[in-house]
C-alpha positions as CSV (number, residue, x, y, z in Angstrom):
1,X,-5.0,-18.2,9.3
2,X,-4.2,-15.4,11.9
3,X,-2.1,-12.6,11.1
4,X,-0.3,-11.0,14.2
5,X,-3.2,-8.2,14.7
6,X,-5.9,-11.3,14.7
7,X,-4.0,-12.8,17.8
8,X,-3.8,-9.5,19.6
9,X,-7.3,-9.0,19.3
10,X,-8.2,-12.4,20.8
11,X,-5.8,-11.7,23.6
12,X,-7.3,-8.8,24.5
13,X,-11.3,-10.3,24.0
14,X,-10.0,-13.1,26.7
15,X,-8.7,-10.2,29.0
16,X,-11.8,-7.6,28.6
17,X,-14.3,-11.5,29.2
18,X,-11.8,-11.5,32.5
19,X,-12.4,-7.5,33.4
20,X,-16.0,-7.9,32.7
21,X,-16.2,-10.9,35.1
22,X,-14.5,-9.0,37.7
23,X,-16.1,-6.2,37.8
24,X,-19.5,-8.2,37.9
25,X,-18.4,-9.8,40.7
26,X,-17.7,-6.9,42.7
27,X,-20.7,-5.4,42.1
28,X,-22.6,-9.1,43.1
29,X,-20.3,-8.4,46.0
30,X,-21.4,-5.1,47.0
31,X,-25.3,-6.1,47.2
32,X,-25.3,-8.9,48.5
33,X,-22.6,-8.2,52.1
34,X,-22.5,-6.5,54.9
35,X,-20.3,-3.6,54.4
36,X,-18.2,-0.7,55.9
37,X,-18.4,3.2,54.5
38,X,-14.5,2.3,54.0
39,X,-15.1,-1.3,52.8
40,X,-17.4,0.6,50.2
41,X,-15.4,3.0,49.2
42,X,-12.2,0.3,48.8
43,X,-14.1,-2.0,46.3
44,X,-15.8,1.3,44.5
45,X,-12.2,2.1,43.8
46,X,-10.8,-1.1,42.5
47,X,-14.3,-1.1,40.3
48,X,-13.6,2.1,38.9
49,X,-9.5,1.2,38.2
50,X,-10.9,-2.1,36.1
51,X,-13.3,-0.1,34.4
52,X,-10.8,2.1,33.2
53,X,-8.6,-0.5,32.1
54,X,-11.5,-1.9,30.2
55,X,-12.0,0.8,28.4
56,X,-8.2,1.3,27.7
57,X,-8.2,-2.1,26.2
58,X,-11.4,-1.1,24.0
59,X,-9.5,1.7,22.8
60,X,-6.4,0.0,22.2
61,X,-8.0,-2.8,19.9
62,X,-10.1,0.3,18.5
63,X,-6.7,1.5,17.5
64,X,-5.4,-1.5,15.9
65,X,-8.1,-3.3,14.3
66,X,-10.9,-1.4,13.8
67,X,-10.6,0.1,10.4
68,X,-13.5,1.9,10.2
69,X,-13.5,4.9,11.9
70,X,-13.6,8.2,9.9
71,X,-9.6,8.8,8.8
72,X,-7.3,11.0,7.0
73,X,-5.6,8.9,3.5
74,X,-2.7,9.7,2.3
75,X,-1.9,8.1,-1.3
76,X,1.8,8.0,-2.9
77,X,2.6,7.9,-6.1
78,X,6.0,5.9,-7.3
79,X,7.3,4.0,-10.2
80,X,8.9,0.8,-11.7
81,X,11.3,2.3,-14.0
82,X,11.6,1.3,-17.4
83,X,14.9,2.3,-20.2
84,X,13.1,5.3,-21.3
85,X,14.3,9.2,-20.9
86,X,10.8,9.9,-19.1
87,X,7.3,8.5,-19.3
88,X,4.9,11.3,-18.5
89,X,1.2,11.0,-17.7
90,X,-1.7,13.2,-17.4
91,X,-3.6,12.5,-14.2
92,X,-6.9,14.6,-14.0
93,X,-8.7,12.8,-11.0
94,X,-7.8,10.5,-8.2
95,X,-10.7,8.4,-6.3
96,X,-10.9,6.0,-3.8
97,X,-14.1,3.5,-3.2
98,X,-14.9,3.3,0.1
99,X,-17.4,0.6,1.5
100,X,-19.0,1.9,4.7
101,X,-21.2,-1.3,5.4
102,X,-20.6,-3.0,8.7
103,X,-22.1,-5.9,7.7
104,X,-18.9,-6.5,5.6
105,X,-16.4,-3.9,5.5
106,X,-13.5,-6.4,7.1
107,X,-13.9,-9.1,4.5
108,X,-11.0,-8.3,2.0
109,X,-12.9,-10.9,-0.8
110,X,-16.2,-8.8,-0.4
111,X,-15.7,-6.6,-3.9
112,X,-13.9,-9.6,-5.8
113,X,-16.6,-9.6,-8.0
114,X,-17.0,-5.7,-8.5
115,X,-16.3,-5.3,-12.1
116,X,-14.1,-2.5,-12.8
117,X,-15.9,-1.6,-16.3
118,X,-19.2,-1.3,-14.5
119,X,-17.7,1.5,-11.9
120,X,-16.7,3.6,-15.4
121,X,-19.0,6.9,-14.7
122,X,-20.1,5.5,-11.4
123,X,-20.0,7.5,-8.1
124,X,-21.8,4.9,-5.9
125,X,-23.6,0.8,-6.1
126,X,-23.4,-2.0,-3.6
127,X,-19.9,-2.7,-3.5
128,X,-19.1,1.1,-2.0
129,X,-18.5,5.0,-2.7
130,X,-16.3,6.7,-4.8
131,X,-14.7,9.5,-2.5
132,X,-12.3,12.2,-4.7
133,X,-9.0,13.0,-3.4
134,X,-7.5,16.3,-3.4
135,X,-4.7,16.5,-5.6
136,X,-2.8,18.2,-7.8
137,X,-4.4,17.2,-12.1
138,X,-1.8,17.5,-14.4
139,X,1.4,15.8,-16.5
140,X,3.8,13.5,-13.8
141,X,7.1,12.5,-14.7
142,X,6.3,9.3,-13.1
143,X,10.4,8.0,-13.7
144,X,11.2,10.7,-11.4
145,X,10.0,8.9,-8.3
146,X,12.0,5.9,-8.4
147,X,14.7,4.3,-5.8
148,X,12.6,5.1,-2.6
149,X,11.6,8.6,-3.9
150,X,7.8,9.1,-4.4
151,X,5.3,12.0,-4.4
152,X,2.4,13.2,-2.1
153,X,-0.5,12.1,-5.1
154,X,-3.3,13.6,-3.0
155,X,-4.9,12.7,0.3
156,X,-9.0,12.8,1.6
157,X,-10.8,12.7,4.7
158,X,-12.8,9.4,4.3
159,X,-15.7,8.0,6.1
160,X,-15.9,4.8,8.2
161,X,-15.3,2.2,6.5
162,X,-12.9,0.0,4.0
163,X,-11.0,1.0,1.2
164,X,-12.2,-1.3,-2.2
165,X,-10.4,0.6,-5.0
166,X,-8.2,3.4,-6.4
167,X,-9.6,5.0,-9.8
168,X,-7.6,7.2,-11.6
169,X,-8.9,9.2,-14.3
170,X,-6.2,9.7,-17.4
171,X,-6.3,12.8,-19.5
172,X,-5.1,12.2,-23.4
173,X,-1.2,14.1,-22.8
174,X,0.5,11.0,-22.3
175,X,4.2,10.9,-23.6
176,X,7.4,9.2,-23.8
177,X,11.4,9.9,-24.5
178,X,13.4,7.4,-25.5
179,X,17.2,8.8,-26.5
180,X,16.0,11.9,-26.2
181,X,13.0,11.5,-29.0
182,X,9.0,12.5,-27.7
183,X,6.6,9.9,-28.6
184,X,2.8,10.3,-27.9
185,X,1.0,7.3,-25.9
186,X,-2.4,6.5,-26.8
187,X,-4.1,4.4,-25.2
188,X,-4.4,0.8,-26.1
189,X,-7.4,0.0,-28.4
190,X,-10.0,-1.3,-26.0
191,X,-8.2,0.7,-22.8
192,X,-10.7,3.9,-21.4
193,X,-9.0,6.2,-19.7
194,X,-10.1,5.1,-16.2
195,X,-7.4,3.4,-14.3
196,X,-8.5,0.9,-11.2
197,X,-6.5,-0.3,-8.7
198,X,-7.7,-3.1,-6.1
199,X,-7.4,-2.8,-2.7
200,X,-6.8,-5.1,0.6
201,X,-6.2,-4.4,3.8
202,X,-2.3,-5.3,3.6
203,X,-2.3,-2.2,1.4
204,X,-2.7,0.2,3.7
205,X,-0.6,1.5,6.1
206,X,-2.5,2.3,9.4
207,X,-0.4,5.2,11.2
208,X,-2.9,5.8,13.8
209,X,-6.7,5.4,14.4
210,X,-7.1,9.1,12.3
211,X,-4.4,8.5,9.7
212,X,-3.7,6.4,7.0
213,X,-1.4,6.1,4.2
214,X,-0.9,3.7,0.5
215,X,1.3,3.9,-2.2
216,X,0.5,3.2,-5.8
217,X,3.6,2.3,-8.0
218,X,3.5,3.0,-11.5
219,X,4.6,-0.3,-13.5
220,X,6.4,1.3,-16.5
221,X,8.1,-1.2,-17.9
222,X,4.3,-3.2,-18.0
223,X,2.3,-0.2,-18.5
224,X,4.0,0.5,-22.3
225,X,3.8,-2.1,-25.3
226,X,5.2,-1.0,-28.4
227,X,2.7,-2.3,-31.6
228,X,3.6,-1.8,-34.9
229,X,6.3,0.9,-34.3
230,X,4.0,3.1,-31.9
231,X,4.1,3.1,-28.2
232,X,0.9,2.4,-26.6
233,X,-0.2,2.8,-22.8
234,X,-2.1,-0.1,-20.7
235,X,-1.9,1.3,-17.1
236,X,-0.5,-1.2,-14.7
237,X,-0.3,-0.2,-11.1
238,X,0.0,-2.0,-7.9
239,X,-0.3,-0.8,-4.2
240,X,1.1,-1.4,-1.3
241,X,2.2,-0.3,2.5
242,X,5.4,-0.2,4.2
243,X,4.4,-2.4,7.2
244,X,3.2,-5.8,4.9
245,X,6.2,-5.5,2.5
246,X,9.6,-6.3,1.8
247,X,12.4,-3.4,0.2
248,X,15.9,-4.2,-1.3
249,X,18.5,-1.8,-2.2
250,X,22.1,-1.6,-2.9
251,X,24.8,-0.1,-5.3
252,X,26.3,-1.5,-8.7
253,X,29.4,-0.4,-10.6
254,X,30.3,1.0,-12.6
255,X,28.6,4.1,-13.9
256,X,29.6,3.0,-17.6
257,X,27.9,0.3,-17.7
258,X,24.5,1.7,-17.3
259,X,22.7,-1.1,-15.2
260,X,19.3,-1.9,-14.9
261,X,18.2,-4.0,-11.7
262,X,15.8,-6.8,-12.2
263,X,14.0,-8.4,-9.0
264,X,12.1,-11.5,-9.1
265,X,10.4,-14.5,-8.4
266,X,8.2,-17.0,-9.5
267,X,4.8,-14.8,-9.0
268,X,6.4,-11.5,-9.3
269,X,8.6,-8.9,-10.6
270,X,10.0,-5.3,-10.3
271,X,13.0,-3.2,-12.0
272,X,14.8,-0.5,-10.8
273,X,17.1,2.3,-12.9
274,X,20.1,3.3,-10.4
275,X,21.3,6.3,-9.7
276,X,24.7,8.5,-11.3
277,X,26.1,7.3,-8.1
278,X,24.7,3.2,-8.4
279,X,22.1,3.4,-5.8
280,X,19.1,1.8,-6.4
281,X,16.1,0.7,-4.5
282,X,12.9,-1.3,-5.2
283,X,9.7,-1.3,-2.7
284,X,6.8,-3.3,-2.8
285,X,7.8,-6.6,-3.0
286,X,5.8,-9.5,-1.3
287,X,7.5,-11.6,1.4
288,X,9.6,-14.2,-0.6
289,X,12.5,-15.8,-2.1
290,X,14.1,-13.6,-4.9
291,X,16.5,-13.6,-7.4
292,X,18.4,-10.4,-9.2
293,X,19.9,-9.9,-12.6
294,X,21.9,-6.7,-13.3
295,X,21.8,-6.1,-16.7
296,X,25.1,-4.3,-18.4
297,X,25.3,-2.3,-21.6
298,X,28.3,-0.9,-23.3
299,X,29.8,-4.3,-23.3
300,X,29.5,-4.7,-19.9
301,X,28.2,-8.6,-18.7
302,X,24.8,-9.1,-16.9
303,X,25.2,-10.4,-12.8
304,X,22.6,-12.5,-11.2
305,X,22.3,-13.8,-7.6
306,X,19.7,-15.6,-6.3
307,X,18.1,-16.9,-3.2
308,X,17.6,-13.7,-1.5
309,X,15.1,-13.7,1.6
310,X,12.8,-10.7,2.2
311,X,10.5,-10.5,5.1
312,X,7.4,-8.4,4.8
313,X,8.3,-4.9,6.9
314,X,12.2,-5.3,6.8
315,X,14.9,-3.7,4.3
316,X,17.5,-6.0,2.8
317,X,20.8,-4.2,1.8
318,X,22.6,-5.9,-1.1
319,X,26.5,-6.0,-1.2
320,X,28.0,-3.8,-4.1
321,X,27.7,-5.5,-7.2
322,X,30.6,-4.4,-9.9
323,X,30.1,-5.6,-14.0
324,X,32.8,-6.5,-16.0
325,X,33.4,-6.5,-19.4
């Protein structure tokens, strides 16, 4: 199946084959006839204009389909908010695997079976390269970016080639607050503190041929299981790009009732917290049919509507919902 880039690019092959042809031609021309200083100079001119448009194409489908010349990342952190006060987690190092073979850099099912315990301690095997970002280690309030606000997590020049995988390397001052209480988060029995996140190429968000960018959103409400009466972390984080998925956002009344936003489908799901004023937002959802459920407290009732297209790329802006008791 061809995405919109894939037909571009065989467009543009059938018009360089046609350029190509041309050009030949005018050269077979120029040997083999009789010609005139001006006749010479009239076809050496029209040579020269289709070889510049050839190589205007090139660069063009350079541009937008060649991943794999050296670029600047940039990598943004967000969340999907849970009901707690904050969440905070200690970040120490950010990575990102980078596979630099030709052979098979633009086949997105190349690392499927690149284990992510047998990259713990790794810098480098056949599936790629771990490159370190530069970033800022230390304790994020990750519930602060939520509702389309996120933060600059850190950003690296990378070499050619295709990025495989986000690690993320947890320190062990992990905390939650939950009315206002502090509890530690360990990490679940069996969890290291190395965090991976897999990468495709709908991921990432190609600004230009030299620039790059990828969020990573921080799954709260997934990320935290309560065991026993302690709160314990399992990191769950998922990417995504602006240009390959869908964003909804809208307002719910009123401010007493202390909404939480559910959006969902069959094969996925995300929450948002809204704001003092009822705005909310949620990013990162695949191109689908949705439903919502606002869920009330303080005796407020839950809403849900359903059947809500989103298109990969585009913003959906939901009427105001208001709860009632």
């Amino acid at each position: 199946m061809h995405n919109r880039f894939d037909t571009e690019y065989d467009l543009d092959k059938k018009a360089l084959t046609s350029i190509d042809f041309n050009i030949h031609f005018l050269q077979l021309k120029i040997h083999s006839m009789q010609l005139t200083k001006k006749q010479f100079i009239g076809l050496g001119i029209v040579a020269l204009g289709l070889s510049a448009i050839l190589v205007a194409c090139q660069k063009e489908i350079s541009a937008v389909n060649n991943p794999n010349s050296a670029k600047q990342l940039s990598l943004y952190l967000t969340d999907d908010p849970c009901q707690f006060d904050s969440v905070f987690i200690d970040i120490q190092t950010v990575e990102v695997k980078i596979d630099t073979n030709a052979g098979h850099m633009q086949d997105d099912h190349f690392g499927d079976n690149d284990d992510d315990r047998e990259n713990d301690h790794q810098s480098h095997d056949g599936f790629g390269q771990w490159d370190t970002l530069t970033f800022n280690a230390g304790i994020y309030n990750v519930l602060r970016f939520r509702n389309g606000i996120d933060t600059l997590l850190g950003t690296a020049n990378l070499p050619a080639g295709a990025i495989r995988k986000i690690r993320l390397t947890l320190g062990i001052n992990n905390a939650l607050v939950k009315d206002g209480v502090t509890s530690p988060l360990a990490m679940l029995a069996g969890i290291n503190n190395y965090v991976y996140v897999k990468i495709n190429k709908e991921h990432e968000d190609v600004i230009n041929d030299t620039h790059s960018a990828m969020w990573i959103d921080f799954d709260v409400c997934e990320s935290i299981k309560m065991i026993n009466g302690q709160y314990y972390l399992k990191p769950v984080l998922k990417p995504f790009g602006m240009k390959n998925f869908a964003r909804i956002e809208g307002k719910v009344f009123p401010a007493a009732a202390n909404a939480f936003v559910r959006v969902y489908n069959l094969n996925e799901s995300a929450t948002a917290s809204p704001e003092d004023d009822g705005e909310y937002k949620v990013r990162g959802l695949h191109e689908g049919m949705y439903n919502m459920t606002f869920q009330g407290s303080n005796g407020y009732k839950d809403t849900t509507i359903t059947n809500i297209q989103l298109l990969k790329g585009q913003e959906v802006r939901i009427p105001d919902i208001t709860l009632h008791l």
